[in-house]
N, C-alpha and C positions, 0 to 999 in steps of 0.2 A: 856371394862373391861377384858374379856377374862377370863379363865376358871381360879380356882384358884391352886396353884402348888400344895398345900397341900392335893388338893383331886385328883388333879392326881398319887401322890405317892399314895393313898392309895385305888386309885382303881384296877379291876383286870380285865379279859376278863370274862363275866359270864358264856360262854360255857368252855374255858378250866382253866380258873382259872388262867392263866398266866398275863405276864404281859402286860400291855401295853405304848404306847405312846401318843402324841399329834401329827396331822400333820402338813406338814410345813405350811400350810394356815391357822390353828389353828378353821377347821371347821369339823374337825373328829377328832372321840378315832379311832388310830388304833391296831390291834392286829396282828402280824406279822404272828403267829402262823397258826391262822386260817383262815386268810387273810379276815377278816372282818374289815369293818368301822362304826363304831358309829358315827352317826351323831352327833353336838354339836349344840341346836336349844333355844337361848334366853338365851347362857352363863350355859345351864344345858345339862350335856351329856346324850343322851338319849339311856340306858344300856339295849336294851332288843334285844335278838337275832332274833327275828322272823321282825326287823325294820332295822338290818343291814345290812348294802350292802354289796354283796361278790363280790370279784377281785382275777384277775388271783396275781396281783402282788404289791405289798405293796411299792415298794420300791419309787413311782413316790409321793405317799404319805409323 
C-alpha cells in the first residue's frame, strides 16, 4: 500500500518543524535538515525523535 501522499504533504520534521521527504526505498521519512530517518513500520510513520536514526548523510536515502 505504501504511505499515503496526502499525509506526506502534510507532515513536518518534529524537531525542526521543516520539511520532509520519503526515501527512495519508501522505508523512511527523511529530513534533510537534520539528517534524521523516520522509520515507516506497518505503512505508519513513526514521528518521534528519540526513535530516529541519525546519518552523516541523507543523500543515499
Amino acid at each position: 500500500m505504501g504511505i499515503n501522499k496526502e499525509l506526506l504533504d502534510i507532515l513536518a520534521c518534529p524537531k525542526c518543524k521543516g520539511d520532509i521527504r520519503l526515501s527512495k526505498d519508501e522505508k523512511w521519512i527523511v529530513c534533510d535538515n537534520c539528517k534524521l530517518l523516520y522509520e515507516i513500520r506497518e505503512d505508519i510513520p513513526v514521528m518521534l525523535i528519540d526513535e530516529a536514526k541519525e546519518v552523516e548523510n541523507t543523500d543515499e536515502y
